[in-house]
PLY file of the C-alpha trace (Angstrom):
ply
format ascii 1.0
element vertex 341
property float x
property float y
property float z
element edge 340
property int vertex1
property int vertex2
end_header
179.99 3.85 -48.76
181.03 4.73 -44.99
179.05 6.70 -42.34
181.63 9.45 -42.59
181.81 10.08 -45.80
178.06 10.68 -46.09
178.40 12.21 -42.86
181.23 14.79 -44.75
178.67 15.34 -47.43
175.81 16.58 -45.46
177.98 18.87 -43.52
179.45 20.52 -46.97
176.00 20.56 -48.68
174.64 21.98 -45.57
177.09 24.86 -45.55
176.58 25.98 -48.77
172.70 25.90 -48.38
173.16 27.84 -45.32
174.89 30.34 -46.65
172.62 30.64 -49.84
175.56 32.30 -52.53
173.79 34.58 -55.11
174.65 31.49 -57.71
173.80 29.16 -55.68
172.84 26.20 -58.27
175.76 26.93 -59.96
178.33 26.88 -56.73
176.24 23.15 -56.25
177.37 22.05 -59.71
180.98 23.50 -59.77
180.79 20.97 -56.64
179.75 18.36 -58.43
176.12 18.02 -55.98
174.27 18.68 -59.05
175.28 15.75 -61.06
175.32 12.67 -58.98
173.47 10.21 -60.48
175.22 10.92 -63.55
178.50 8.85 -64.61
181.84 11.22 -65.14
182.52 9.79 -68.66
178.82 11.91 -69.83
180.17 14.73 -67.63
178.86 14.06 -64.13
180.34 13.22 -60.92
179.99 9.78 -60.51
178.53 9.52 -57.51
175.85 6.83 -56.48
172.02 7.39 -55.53
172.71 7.09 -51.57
174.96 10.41 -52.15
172.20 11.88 -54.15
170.03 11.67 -51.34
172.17 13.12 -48.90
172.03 16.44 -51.34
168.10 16.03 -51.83
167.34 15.38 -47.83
169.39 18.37 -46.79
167.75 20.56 -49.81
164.44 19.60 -47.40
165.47 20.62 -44.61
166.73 23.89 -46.09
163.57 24.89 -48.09
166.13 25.15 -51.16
164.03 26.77 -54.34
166.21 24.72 -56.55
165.17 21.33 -58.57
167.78 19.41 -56.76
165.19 16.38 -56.02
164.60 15.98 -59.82
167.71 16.49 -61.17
169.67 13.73 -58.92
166.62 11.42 -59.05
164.87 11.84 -62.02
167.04 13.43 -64.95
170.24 11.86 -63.75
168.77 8.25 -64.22
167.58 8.85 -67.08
170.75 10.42 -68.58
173.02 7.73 -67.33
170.64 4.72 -68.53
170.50 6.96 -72.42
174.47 7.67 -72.30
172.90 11.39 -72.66
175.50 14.32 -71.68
174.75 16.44 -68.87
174.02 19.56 -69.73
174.86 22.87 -68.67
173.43 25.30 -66.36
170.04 24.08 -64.27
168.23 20.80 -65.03
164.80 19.94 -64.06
162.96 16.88 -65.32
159.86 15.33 -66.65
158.29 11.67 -67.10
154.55 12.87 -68.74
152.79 12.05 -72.17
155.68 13.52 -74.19
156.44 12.04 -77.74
159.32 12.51 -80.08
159.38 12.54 -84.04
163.03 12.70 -86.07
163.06 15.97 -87.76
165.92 17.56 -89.91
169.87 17.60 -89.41
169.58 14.87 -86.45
167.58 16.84 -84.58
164.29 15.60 -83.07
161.15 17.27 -82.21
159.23 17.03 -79.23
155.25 17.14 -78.55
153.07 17.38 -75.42
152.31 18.67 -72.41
153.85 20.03 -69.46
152.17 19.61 -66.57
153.02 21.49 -63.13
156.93 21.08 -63.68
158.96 21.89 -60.82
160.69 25.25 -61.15
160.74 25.19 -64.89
160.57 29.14 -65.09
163.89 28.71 -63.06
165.57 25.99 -65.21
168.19 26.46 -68.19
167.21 22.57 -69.15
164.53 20.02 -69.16
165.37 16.50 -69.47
162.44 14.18 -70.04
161.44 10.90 -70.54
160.13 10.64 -74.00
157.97 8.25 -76.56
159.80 7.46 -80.03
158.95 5.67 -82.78
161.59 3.17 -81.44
160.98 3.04 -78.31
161.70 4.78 -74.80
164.32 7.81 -75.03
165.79 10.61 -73.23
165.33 14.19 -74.53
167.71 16.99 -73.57
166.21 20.43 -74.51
165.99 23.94 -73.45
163.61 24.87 -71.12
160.17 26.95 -72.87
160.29 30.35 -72.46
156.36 30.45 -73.19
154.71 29.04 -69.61
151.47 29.32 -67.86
153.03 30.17 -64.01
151.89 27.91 -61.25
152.82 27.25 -57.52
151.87 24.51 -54.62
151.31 24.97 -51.46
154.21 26.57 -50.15
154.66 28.62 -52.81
157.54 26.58 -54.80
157.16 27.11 -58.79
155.11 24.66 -60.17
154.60 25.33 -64.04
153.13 24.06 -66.95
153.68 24.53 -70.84
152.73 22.80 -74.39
155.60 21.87 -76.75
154.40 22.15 -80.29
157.79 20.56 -82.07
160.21 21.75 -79.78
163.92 21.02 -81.09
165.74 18.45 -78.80
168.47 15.94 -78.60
166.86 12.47 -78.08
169.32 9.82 -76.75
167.40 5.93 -77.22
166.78 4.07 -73.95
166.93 0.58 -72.88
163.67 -1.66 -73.66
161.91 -1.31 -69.85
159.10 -0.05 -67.98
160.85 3.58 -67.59
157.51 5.53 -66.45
156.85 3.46 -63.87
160.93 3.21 -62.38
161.15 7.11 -62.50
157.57 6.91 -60.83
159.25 5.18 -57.88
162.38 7.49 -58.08
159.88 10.24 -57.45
158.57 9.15 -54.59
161.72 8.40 -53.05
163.07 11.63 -53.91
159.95 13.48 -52.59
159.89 10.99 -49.64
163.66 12.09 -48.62
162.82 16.10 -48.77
159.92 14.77 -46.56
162.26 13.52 -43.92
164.37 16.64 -44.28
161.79 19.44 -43.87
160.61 17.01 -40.74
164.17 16.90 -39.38
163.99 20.56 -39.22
160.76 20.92 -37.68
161.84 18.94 -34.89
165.51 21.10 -34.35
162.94 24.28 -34.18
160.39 22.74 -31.88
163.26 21.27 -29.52
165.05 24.61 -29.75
161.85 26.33 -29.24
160.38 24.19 -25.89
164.16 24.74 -24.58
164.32 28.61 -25.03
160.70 29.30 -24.01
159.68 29.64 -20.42
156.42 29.24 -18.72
155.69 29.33 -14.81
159.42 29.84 -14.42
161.30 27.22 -16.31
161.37 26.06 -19.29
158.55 24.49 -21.54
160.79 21.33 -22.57
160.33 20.41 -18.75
156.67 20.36 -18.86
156.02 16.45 -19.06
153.55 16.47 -21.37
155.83 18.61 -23.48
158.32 15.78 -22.81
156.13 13.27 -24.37
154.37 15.56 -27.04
158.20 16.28 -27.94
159.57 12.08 -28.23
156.12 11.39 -30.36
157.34 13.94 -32.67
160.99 12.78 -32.56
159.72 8.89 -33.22
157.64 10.15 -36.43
160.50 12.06 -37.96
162.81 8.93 -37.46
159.91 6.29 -38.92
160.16 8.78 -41.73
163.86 9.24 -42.15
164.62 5.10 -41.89
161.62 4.61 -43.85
163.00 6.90 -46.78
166.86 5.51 -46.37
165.42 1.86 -47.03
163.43 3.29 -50.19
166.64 4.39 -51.85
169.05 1.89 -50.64
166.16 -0.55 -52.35
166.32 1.48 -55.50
170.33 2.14 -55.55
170.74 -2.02 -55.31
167.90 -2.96 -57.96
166.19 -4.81 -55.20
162.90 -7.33 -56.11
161.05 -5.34 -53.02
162.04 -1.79 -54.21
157.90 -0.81 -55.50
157.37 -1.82 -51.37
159.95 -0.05 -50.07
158.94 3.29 -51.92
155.61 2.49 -51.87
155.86 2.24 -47.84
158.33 5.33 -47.72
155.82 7.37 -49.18
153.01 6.10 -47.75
154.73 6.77 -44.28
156.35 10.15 -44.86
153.37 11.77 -46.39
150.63 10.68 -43.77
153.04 11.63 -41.22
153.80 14.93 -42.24
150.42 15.77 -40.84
151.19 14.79 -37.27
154.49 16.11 -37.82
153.78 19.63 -38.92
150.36 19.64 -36.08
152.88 18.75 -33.50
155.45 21.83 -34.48
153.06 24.04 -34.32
151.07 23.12 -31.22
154.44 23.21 -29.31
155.87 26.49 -30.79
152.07 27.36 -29.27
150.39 28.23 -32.59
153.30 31.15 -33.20
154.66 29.39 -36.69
152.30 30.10 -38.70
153.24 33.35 -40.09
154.71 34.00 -43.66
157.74 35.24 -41.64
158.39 32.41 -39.07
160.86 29.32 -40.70
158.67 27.11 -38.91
155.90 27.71 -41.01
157.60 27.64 -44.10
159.03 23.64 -43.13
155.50 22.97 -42.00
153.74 24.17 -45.69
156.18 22.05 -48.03
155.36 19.40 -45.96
152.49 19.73 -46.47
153.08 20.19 -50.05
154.82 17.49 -50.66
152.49 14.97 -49.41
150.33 15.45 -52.35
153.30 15.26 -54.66
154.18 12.04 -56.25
151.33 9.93 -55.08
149.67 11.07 -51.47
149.57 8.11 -48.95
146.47 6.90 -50.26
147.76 6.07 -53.24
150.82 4.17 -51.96
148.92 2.72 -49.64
146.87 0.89 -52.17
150.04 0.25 -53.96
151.35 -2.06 -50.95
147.47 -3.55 -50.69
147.99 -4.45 -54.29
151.41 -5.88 -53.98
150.18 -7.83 -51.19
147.25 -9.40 -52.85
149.49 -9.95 -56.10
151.98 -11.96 -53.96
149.79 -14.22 -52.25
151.88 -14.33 -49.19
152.28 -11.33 -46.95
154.90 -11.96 -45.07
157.07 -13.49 -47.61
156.43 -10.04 -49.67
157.51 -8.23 -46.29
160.51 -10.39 -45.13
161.78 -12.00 -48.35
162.04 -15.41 -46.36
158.91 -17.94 -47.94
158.35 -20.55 -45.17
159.30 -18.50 -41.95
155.83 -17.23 -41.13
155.71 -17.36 -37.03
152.69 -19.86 -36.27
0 1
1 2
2 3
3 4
4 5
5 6
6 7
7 8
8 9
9 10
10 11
11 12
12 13
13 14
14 15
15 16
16 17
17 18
18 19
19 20
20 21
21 22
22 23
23 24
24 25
25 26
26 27
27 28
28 29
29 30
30 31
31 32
32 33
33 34
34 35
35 36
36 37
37 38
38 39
39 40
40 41
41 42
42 43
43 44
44 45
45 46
46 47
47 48
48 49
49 50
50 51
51 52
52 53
53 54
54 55
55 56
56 57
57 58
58 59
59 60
60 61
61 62
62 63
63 64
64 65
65 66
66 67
67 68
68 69
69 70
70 71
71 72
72 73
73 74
74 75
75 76
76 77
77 78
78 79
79 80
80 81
81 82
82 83
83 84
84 85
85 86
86 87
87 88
88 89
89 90
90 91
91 92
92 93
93 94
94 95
95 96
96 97
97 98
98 99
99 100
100 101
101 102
102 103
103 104
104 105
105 106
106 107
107 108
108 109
109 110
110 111
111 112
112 113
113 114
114 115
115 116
116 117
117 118
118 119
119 120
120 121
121 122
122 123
123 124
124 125
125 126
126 127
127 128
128 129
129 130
130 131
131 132
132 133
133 134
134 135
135 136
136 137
137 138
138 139
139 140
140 141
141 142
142 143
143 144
144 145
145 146
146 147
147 148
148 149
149 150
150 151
151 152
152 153
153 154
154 155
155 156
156 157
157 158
158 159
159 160
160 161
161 162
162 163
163 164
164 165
165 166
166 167
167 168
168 169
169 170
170 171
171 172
172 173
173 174
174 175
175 176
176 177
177 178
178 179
179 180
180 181
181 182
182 183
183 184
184 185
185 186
186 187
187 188
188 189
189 190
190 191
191 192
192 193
193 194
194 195
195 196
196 197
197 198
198 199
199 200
200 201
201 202
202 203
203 204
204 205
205 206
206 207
207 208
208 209
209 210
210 211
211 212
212 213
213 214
214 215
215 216
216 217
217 218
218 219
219 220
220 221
221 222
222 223
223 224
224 225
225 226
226 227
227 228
228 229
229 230
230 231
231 232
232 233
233 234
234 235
235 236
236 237
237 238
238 239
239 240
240 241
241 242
242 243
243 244
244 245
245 246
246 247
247 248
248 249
249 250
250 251
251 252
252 253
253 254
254 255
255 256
256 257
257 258
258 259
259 260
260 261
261 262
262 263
263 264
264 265
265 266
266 267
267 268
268 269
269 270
270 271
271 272
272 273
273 274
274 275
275 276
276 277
277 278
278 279
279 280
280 281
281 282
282 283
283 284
284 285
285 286
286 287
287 288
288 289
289 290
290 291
291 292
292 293
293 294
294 295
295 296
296 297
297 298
298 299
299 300
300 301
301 302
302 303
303 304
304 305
305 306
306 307
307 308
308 309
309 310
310 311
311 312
312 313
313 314
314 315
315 316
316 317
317 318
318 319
319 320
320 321
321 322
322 323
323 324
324 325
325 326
326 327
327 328
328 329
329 330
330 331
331 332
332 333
333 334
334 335
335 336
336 337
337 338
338 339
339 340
């Protein structure tokens, strides 16, 4: 996939973000940005998991109240590996303790709970990752209209439910450790809105230390603003590279792809800290208000970092793959027998 195309992609899913249409979910899946990760032939458009992210990190960086991140990344997947059809309208996704019994006419019925799923008040469709008496399977059904309400940190809808039989169409899934891939799909997906929402506290905070002027002339040629400024530039790149090698590791099927994630995540959600401390002290304490758009990057980042596993827990997910390998620099270089002596 070349540089410009991506590059053409960000620019068009910026736009529309930008301009935030009344329909906007639906103007992203006349477009096709909705349906990704899903092949053509099961009506999506075909695109691959690198493209996906492109939507999901500029979704970050725009603070879009839409389930972009689990649509592309969690329900796509799981539709394309079931031969599920898309369905219509907006999808949000779930991989929790949810099992499925046949019931009449072909239909199945689902049972379990719903725990904190994002902007399922908003969503025509859940598609989750479900236990059958077969095996693994992917369930397509509407979303509850019965909900207990809930929100994180930055106020983005994070609800929860109890399906008692709920009538769904359950597609089989291949033999495989599904929780645990979509797990890592997570994380990447969280990992890339990370990077975005960091991207765009650095634009405001360079913006900011340009525009603003102390003693005469501006802040950005304060020195210590200088390097306060390139620390906070060097965090959001370790967190945008960090995130790209997570999905290019997931996209290719790669033996290191729990690492890469695992490290992605780790990275972007302990640096959201510094990142979000470092907007504000530049922007001199003014972003926090409900009102400023610095404030509302800095709160789903730090949102986010508690979503899909915090660092601590994907830190002890690399200590573990380390100690399972036996060999830490063959787990981090993939070349056994070139450890520097």
């Amino acid at each position: 996939m070349t540089g410009d195309h991506l590059r053409d992609l960000a620019e068009a899913v910026r736009a529309l973000l930008d301009a935030r249409p009344p329909a906007l979910w639906a103007r992203l899946e006349e477009l096709g940005f909705t349906s990704l990760t899903v092949p053509e032939h099961q009506g999506g458009s075909g695109g691959t998991l690198t493209d996906a992210a492109v939507v999901v990190r500029e979704a970050g960086a725009a603070g879009a109240a839409l389930p972009l991140a689990e649509a592309l990344f969690i329900a796509g997947p799981l539709l394309a590996a079931s031969g599920a059809a898309l369905p219509a309208g907006t999808v949000t996704a779930y991989t929790g303790d949810l099992v499925a019994q046949p019931g009449p006419g072909g239909r199945w019925r689902v049972t379990g709970p719903l725990i904190r799923v994002p902007w399922l008040r908003s969503a025509d469709h859940l598609v989750a990752l479900v236990s059958t008496p077969d095996g693994p399977g992917t369930a397509v059904l509407p979303a509850p209209a019965e909900l207990t309400p809930g929100e994180n940190l930055a106020g983005e809808e994070r609800d929860s439910a109890v399906l008692d039989g709920a009538e769904a169409a359950v597609t089989p899934l291949p033999p495989g450790p599904w929780r645990h891939e979509l797990e890592l799909h997570g994380a990447a997906a969280r990992a890339l809105q990370l990077a975005g929402a960091a991207r765009a506290v650095l634009t405001l905070t360079a913006r900011h230390v340009a525009d603003r002027v102390q003693f005469g002339r501006p802040l950005a040629r304060f020195q210590a603003v200088q390097h306060r400024l390139a620390r906070l530039a060097a965090d959001v790149i370790t967190v945008e590279v960090t995130a790209d090698a997570a999905v290019a590791a997931l996209r290719d099927g790669a033996q290191d792809r729990e690492l890469a994630v695992a490290s992605a995540k780790a990275e972007a959600s302990a640096l959201a800290r510094s990142v979000a401390a470092a907007g504000h002290q530049l922007h001199g304490a003014i972003g926090f208000t409900m009102e400023h758009r610095l404030g509302a990057c800095t709160r789903r980042l730090w949102a986010w970092r508690e979503e899909h596993g915090n660092e601590l827990y994907w830190q002890r997910t690399c200590a573990d793959l380390a100690r399972g390998s036996g060999d830490v620099w063959e787990l981090v270089t993939g070349e056994p027998g070139s450890r520097p002596h």
